[in-house]
C-alpha positions as CSV (number, residue, x, y, z in Angstrom):
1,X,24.2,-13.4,14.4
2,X,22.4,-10.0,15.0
3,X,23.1,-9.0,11.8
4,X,21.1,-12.0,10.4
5,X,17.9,-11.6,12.7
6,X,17.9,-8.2,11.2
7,X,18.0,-9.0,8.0
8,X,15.1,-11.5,8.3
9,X,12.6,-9.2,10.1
10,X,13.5,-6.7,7.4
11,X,12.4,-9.1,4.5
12,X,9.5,-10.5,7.0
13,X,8.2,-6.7,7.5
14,X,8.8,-6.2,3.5
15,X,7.0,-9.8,2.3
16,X,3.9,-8.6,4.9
17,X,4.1,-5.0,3.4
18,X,4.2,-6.5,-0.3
19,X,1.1,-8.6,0.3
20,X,-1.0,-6.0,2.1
21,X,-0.2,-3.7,-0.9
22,X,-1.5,-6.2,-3.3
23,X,-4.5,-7.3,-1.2
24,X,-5.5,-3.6,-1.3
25,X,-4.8,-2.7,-4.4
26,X,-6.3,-5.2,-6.4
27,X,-9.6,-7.5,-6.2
28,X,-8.1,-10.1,-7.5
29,X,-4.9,-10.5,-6.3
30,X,-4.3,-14.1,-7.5
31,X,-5.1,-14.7,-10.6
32,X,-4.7,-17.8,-12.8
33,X,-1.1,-16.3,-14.8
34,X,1.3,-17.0,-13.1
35,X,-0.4,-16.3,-9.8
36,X,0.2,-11.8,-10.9
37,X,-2.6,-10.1,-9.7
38,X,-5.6,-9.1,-12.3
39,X,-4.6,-5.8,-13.2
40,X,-8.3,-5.1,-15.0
41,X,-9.1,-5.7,-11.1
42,X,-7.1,-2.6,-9.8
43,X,-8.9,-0.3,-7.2
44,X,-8.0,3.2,-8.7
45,X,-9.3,4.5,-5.5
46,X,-6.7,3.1,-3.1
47,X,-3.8,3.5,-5.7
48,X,-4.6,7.3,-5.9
49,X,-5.1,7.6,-2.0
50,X,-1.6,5.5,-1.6
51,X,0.5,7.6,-4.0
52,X,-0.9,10.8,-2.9
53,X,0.2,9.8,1.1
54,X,3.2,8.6,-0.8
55,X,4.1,12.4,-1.8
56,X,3.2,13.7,1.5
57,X,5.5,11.6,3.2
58,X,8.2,11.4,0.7
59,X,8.1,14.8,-1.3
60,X,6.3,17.4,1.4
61,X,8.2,15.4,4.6
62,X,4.7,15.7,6.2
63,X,3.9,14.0,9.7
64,X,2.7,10.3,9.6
65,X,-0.3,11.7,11.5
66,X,-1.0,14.2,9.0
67,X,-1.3,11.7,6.3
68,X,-3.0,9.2,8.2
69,X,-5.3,12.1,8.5
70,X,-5.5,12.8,4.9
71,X,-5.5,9.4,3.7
72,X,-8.5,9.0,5.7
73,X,-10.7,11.8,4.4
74,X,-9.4,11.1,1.0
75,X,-10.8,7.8,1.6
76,X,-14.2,9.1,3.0
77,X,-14.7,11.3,0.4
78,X,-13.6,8.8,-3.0
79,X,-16.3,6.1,-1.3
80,X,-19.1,8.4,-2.0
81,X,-17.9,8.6,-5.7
């Protein structure tokens, strides 16, 4: 039974992690094909803050703090572009 309740907060953390992603990523996230998101609507910005924290974290086995730190002066300085 354990075993099962694990599973299921695993796929409800992965569904809520899925949809965050999209919601971010694109400004349209529900468009009218087949309810994909609008791909013309992708927000470069985010995907190029998300892939570099991705390395970091992945590739460079940084800190989460030191991304978090990153991602958020990435972010401050890509708004004023």
């Amino acid at each position: 039974a354990l075993a099962a309740i694990t599973a299921a907060v695993v796929g409800v953390i992965a569904n809520l992690a899925l949809w965050f992603a999209v919601h971010v990523l694109f400004a349209r996230p529900e468009a009218e094909v087949f309810g994909l998101p609008d791909v013309t609507s992708l927000d470069w910005r985010a995907a190029v803050i998300g892939a570099g924290a991705a390395l970091l974290l992945f590739r460079f086995k940084r800190s989460v703090m030191v991304v978090l730190g990153a991602a958020a002066l990435a972010g401050l300085v890509l708004s004023q572009v």
